[in-house]
KOLZAMAR-277948 format. One record per residue (C-alpha): x, y, z. Coordinates in steps of 0.2 Angstrom, whole numbers, plus 5000, padded with zeros to 4 digits. Example, Ala and Ser with C-alpha at 12.3 -4.5 7.8 and 13.67 -1.06 7.14 Angstrom:
REM KOLZAMAR-277948
506249785039 506849955036 
END
This chain:
REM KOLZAMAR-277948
500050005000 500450194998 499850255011 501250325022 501550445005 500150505003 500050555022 501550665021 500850735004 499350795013 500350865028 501350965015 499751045007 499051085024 500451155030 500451255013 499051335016 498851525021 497951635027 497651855027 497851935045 496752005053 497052125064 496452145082 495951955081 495751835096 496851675092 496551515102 497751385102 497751345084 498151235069 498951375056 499851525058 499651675050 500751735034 501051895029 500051935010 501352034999 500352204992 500352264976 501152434975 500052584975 499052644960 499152804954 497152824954 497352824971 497753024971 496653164976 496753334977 496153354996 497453205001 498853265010 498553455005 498253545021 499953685019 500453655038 500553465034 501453475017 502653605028 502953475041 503053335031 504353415020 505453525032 507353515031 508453565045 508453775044 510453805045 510153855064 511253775075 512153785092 513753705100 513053605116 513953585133 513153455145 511253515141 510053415150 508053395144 507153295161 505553225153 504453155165 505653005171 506953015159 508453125159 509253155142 511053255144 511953315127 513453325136 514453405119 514253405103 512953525089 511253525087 510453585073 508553635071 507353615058 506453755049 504853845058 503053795053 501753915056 503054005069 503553835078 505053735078 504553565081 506353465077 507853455079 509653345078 510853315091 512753255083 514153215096 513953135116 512253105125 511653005138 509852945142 509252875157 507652825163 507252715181 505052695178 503952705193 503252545198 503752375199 502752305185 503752435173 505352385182 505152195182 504752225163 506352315157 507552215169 507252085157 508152175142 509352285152 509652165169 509052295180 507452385185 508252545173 509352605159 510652685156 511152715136 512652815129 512352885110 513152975098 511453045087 509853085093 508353135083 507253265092 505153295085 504253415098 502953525101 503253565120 504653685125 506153575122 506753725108 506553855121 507553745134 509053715124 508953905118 509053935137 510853815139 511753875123 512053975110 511253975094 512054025078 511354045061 512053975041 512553795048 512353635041 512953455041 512453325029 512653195043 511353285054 510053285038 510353105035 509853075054 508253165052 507853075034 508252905041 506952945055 505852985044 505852825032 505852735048 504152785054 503552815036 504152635030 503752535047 504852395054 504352265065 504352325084 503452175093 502052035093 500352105101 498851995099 499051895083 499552025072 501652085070 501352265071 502152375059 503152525066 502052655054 501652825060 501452955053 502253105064 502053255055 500153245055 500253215076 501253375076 500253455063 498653415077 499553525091 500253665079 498353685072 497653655089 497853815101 498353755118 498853585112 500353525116 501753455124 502153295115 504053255113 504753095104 506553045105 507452925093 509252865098 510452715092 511152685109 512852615112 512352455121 510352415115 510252495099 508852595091 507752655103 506252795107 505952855120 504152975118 502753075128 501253095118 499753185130 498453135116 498952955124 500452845113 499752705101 499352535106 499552575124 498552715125 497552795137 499552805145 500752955138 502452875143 503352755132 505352685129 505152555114 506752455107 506752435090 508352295088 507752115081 508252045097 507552145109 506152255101 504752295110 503952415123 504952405137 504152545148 502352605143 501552725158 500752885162 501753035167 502153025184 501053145190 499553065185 499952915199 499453065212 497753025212 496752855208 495852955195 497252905183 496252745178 494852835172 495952945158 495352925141 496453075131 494753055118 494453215109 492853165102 491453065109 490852965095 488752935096 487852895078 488352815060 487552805046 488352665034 488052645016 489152515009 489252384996 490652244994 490952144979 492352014978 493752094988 493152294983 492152374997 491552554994 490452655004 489852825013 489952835030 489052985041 489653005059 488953105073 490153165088 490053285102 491753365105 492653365123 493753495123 493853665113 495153715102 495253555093 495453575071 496453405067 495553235072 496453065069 495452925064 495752725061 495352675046 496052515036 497352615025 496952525009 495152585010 495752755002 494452915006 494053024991 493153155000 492653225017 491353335019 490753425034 488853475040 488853625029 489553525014 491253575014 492453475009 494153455020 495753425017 496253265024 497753165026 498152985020 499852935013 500152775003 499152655008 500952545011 501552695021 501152785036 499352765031 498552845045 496852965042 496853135049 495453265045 495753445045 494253525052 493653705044 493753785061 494153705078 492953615089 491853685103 491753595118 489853505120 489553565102 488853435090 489653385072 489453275059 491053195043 490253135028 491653005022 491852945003 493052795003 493352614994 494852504991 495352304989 495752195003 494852245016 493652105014 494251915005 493751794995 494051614998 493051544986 491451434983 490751594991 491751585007 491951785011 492651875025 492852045032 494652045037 494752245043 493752195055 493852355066 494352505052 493252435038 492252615044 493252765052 493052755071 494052805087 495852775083 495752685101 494652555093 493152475106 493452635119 491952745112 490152675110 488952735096 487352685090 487152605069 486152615054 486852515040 486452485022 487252335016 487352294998 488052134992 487752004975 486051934976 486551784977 487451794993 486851825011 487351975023 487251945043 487852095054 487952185069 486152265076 484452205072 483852165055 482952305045 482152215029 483052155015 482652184994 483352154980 483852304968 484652254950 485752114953 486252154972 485452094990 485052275000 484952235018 484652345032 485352345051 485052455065 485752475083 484952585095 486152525109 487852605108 488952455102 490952495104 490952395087 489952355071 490352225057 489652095046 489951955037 489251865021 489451725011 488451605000 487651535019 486351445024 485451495039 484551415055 483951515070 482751455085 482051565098 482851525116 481051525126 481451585140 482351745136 481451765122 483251765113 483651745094 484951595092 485551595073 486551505066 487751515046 488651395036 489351405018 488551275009 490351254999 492051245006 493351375002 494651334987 495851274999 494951145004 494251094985 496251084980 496350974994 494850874988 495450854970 497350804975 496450654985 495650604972 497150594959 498050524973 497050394974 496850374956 498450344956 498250204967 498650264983 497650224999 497350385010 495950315020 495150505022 493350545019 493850705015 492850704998 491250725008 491950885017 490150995022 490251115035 488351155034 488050965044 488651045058 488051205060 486651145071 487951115084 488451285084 486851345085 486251235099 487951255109 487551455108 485651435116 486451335129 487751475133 486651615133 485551515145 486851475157 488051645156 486151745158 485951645174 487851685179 488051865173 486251945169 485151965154 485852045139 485152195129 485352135113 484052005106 484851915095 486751805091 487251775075 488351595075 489351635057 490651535050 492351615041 493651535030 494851545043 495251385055 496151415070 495251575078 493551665083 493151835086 491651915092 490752085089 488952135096 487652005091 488851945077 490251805081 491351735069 491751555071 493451465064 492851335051 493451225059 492051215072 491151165058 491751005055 491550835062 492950725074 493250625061 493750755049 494650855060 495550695063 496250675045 496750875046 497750825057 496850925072 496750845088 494750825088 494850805110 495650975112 494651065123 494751215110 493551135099 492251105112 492351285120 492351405106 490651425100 490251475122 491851555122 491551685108 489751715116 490251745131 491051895123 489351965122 489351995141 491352005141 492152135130 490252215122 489052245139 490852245148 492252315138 493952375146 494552535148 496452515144 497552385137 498052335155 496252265158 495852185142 496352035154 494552045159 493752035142 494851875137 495051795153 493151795160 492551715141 493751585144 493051565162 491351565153 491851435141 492451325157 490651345165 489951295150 491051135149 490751095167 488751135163 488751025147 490150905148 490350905167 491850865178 492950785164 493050905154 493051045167 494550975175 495350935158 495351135153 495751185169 497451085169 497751125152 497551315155 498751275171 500051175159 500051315148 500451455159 501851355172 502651265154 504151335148 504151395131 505251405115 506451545123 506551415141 505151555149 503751495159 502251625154 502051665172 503451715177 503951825163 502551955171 500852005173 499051985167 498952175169 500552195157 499252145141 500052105126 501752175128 502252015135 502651935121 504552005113 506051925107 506651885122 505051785130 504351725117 502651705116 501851725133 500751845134 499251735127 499551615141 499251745154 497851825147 496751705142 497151545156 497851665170 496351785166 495251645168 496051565181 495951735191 493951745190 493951545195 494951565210 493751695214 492351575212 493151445222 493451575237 491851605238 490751435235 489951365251 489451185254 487551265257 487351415246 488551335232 488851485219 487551595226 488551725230 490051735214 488351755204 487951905215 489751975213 489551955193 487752015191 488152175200 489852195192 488952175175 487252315183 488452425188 489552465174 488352415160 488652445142 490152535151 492052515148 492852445165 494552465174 495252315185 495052435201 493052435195 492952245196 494052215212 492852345222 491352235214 492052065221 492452175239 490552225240 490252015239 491851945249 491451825262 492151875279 493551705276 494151815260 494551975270 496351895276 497452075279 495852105290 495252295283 493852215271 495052245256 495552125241 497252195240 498052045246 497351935230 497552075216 499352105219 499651935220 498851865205 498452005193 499752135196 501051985203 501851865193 501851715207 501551545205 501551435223 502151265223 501051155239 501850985245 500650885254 501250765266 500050655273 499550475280 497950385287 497950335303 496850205314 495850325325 494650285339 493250145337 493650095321 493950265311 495250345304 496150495304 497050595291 498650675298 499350805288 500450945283 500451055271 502051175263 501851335252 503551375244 504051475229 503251635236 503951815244 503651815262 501851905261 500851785248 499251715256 498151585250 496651495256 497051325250 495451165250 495950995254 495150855247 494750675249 494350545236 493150415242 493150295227 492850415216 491650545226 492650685230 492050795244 492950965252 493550935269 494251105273 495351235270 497151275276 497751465276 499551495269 500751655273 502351675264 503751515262 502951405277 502251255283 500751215293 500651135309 500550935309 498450925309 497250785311 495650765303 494550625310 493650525297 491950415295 492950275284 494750275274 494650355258 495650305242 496850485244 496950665250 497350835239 497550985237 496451105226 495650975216 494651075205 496051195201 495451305214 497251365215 498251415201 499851315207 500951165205 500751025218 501250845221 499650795229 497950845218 
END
């Protein structure tokens, strides 16, 4: 027989299939990775006369040094925590805009140093410099600023007038493509993010903007770690905004964000979690869009209130391939805009006629289209992959809420599902119109089509809409597949696959029936939702699900049976498969109803649906599988990885993404969807009782979910929610606080190791007695845990008690008198405590 061939033949072409990224998406453990799709260059259609116009920007974007210069002796720029001294050498400004000088280079010998508050900050940047701060020596430094930084040096030297270097232009250019061209600085979520900003128009924002300013970047090639920034943006600095602070590597070994935080007077007062830097508060759209193959075009009206006066430049995310034509305002006036190539620094800015007025309402009129925002995958297989930009929202993308009417047009032949509640749907010509609307402020909207079928049952009860979407052919990748087994075995070759029959549309009663379930169970758990409706849709895509507002996106995979996950080559037991569909609508409640107010609390969103997905194991395929994802989420977080790291020690849940770099590897997933979830289910297990069982963790999470409703939340909102419900055993530093838990699991990086030491003893007329001790190790001297013992009594496991831990210690010697012998004892046998252990 053949058949060992052909299995490595169909290994090859699975291995050879890819796939577009899509950014911002949720990956569970998976079977593919992600590949990077080469881009055509840009067309020269793409031009408009409003593009890239506005005088002040073309001024900005094209300065060149001005030939004013200064000698420099031991000048020193302090910048929130950073010290940067020029200790000699020239500097040489760029040319004023609109009066300002807002750059300069610095040729000869500087220092920087920086020591960040906090320990999270200094845990974090030991890992690339071997100590809690840094201390760089370099030889150039680019300078781009609109705070006083001109001023300051004009204070320490003296300037002087018709100087120039080559060298010191060459600095500034190489900057320039830097930013403009992009490099890969770290791995956040799924995606490799680009290095693309585009910095002329973030200055052009405060120079157009009275009374906005004080941003300060800093780009250096240090002596010991290379390229490096060091910046202060007060708008808030990409990916890790609301916070103004960051120091980001830029070398292939090291890159990343080592420091991210607000300035330090911010850390006076609590209020500092509540900051949002949004200049705009985003309330209404009005979407009229159509899609055809890979082209989406459409006309977008937004409404917004504006938050502070004085504002004339407003930033918007927007896929960069979908390239605006026009931008009109309430009065019909069109607006110069800002959008460089769409392989550039491709970042939408709009230049207002006149500056915002605090309160004041305003409506943009965009006019866009472009490729590759939505794909084709064959056999009608579509898929939106600018899942969060297809539509020009907060640049800070899920932190402002706004209400929807969409118009959705499409080929007749094909069926639209979306975000909000269905309108009507008619036919015009050869396209399907169809028509959605949201009164609730969503933080997102999207949709998706495809050539589907559809099922949908009403949950009784709630009186909930449960629908469900499968193509009814497989995408092309899967057809090539299906035609090489058939020559294969034409060819005389066995393969033993059924992979001819391939239909995902079998299974999507599953998913269907697996969401009813969910909603029942997490509306018990966490309160009603406000929505009416969950769309169950399948994508082209096989190792990850996402989900928006009424509208989840399954991996197709979830759509296919054990067997043929089996000849994949997928692992049809991995708990993965069985928790998705719950898992992705638990984000209904968990990142929609409760979304997260910074990067540092996304935690929350990813963590409590992968707790969700656990209830709903425990619910629907009871202990085994309960216990079987809690172990494996264990293994993932306490198992080393690639770079010899174990996930949980390489920081914390409250560090978000910007665990993964070079030098850990990829961690941060382990932390933020196990350890999240872990967290929430040590919670729970603190506070069961033999008699009232969950009654009182449901309390906790109805309220958490009542009180900050369609809300945004900060890690502080949720730890005050579980202390309004903690029982009096919880309150162990005595002052009815939960600081003792947060700092040990979300803001520490911890992982205690228990050994249990035990024997049964003959005890008095007949019994037996379980003598014991227990040893918590692996800990600083103030970690506490409340940790269960358990016995096994031939396969019914009861709770016996609870032993407090303090630091590295031991108990006492104990005895626990028992009815008969059971089979063992152990410790935290449903994973009440995220810990290693010889005894559970």
């Amino acid at each position: 027989m053949k058949r060992r061939a052909f299995a490595v033949t169909l290994i090859a072409l699975l291995s050879a299939v890819t796939f577009q990224p899509v950014a911002g998406v949720e990956r569970e453990p998976g079977i593919v990775e992600v590949a990077e799709t080469p881009r055509p260059a840009p067309s020269l259609d793409e031009k408009n006369p409003r593009a890239n116009s506005e005088p002040t920007y073309v001024a900005l974007r094209n300065a060149k040094l001005s030939g004013i210069w200064a000698g420099v002796e031991n000048v020193v720029l302090k910048r929130d925590n950073a010290i940067i001294t020029l200790k000699s050498g020239q500097i040489y400004f760029l040319s004023p805009v609109e009066g300002r000088i807002t750059g300069a280079v610095f040729l000869g010998d500087g220092a920087f140093e920086l020591a960040p508050l906090g320990p999270l900050e200094k845990k974090n940047l030991s890992i690339f410099t071997g100590t809690g701060s840094i201390s760089e020596q370099f030889t150039k430094l680019v300078l781009r600023f609109t705070d006083s930084t001109f001023e300051e040096i004009k204070k320490q030297a003296t300037l002087t007038e018709n100087g120039s270097i080559a060298a010191a232009q060459s600095a500034l250019d190489d900057q320039r493509n830097l930013l403009r061209k992009g490099r890969i600085v770290a791995s956040f979520s799924t995606a490799l993010y680009l290095l693309r900003y585009n910095m002329d128009a973030r200055i052009m924002m405060d120079v157009l903007s009275p009374g906005q300013q004080g941003f300060f970047h800093a780009f250096f090639s240090g002596k010991r770690f290379g390229d490096t920034i060091y910046s202060i943006d007060p708008l808030g600095q990409p990916f890790v905004a609301p916070e103004e602070v960051v120091l980001a590597n830029l070398t292939e070994s090291s890159n990343g964000m080592w420091v991210a935080s607000h300035v330090a007077d911010h850390y006076r007062t609590a209020a500092f979690v509540e900051e949002d830097h949004l200049l705009i508060d985003l309330q209404d759209y009005k979407i009229d869009a159509t899609v055809k193959g890979k082209r989406l075009d459409a006309t977008v009206d937004c409404k917004f209130s504006a938050n502070r006066d004085s504002t004339r430049v407003l930033p918007f995310n927007l896929f960069p391939r979908l390239r605006v034509s026009k931008v009109t305002d309430a009065a019909a006036r069109e607006l110069n805009f800002v959008q460089e190539d769409k392989n550039e620094d491709g970042d939408l800015f709009v230049v207002l006629a006149e500056p915002l007025k605090r309160g004041q309402q305003y409506t943009l009129t965009f006019k866009y289209g472009g490729d590759d925002a939505v794909s084709d995958s064959g056999g009608g297989n579509y898929t939106l992959d600018a899942r969060d930009n297809w539509y020009p929202n907060a640049v800070n993308t899920f932190n402002d809420r706004a209400t929807y009417e969409m118009t959705l047009r499409t080929p007749k032949n094909l069926i639209m599902v979306a975000t909000g509640q269905p309108q009507g749907e008619t036919v015009e010509g050869d396209q399907s119109v169809s028509r959605w609307k949201s009164d609730i402020p969503l933080a997102v909207a999207g949709f998706n089509y495809g050539k589907f079928k559809k099922t949908a049952v009403v949950e009784e009860k709630l009186k909930y809409n449960i629908e469900s979407y499968a193509n009814k052919e497989i995408p092309d990748y899967l057809k090539e597949l299906q035609h090489d087994i058939e020559a294969a075995e034409t060819a005389g070759f066995q393969t033993d696959t059924t992979l001819g029959s391939l239909n995902t549309v079998k299974m999507m009663d599953k998913a269907r029936a697996e969401a009813q379930l969910a909603v029942g169970l997490y509306s018990q758990v966490f309160g009603p939702l406000p929505y009416g409706r969950v769309a169950m849709t399948q994508q082209p895509y096989f190792s990850f699900g996402q989900a928006w507002p009424m509208l989840v996106y399954m991996p197709l995979s979830a759509y296919l049976d054990n067997t043929h996950k089996h000849q994949l080559g997928m692992d049809a037991s991995n708990s993965f498969f069985k928790i998705v569909g719950p898992h992705e609508v638990a984000h209904q409640w968990w990142g929609h109803v409760i979304g997260w107010k910074s990067y540092r609390d996304q935690w929350m969103s990813e963590g409590f649906a992968h707790f969700s997905g656990a209830l709903f194991a425990q619910m629907v395929y009871k202990n085994d599988l309960f216990l079987k994802f809690w172990k494996e989420q264990r293994e993932l977080i306490t198992r080393k990885n690639e770079k010899g790291r174990r996930p949980a020690d390489v920081g914390s849940v409250y560090m978000g993404y910007r665990l993964n770099t070079p030098k850990t590897g990829s961690v941060a997933q382990a932390m933020i969807y196990p350890k999240g979830g872990f967290i929430l289910h040590m919670i729970r297990m603190l506070m069961w009782d033999p008699k009232t069982k969950d009654d009182r963790f449901v309390e906790t999470m109805k309220d958490f979910v009542k009180t900050h409703y369609n809300a945004n939340v900060s890690t502080q909102d949720f730890q005050r929610a579980v202390e309004r419900h903690m029982t009096p055993e919880m309150d162990l530093d005595g002052n009815g606080k939960m600081d003792w838990f947060f700092n040990q699991w979300v803001y520490g990086s911890s992982i205690p190791d228990y050994k249990f030491e035990y024997r049964f003893d003959a005890g008095e007329g007949g019994k037996v007695k379980l003598i014991g001790k227990v040893t918590q190790s692996n800990v600083d001297d103030n970690f506490k845990m409340r940790v269960p013992l358990y016995l096994d009594f031939d396969g019914r496991v009861s709770r016996i008690g609870v032993v407090t831990m303090i630091g590295n210690s031991s108990t006492d010697e104990f005895q626990v008198p028992l009815p008969t012998r059971p089979k063992k004892a152990m410790l935290a046998y449903y994973e009440d405590v995220l810990c290693t252990t010889n005894e559970r």
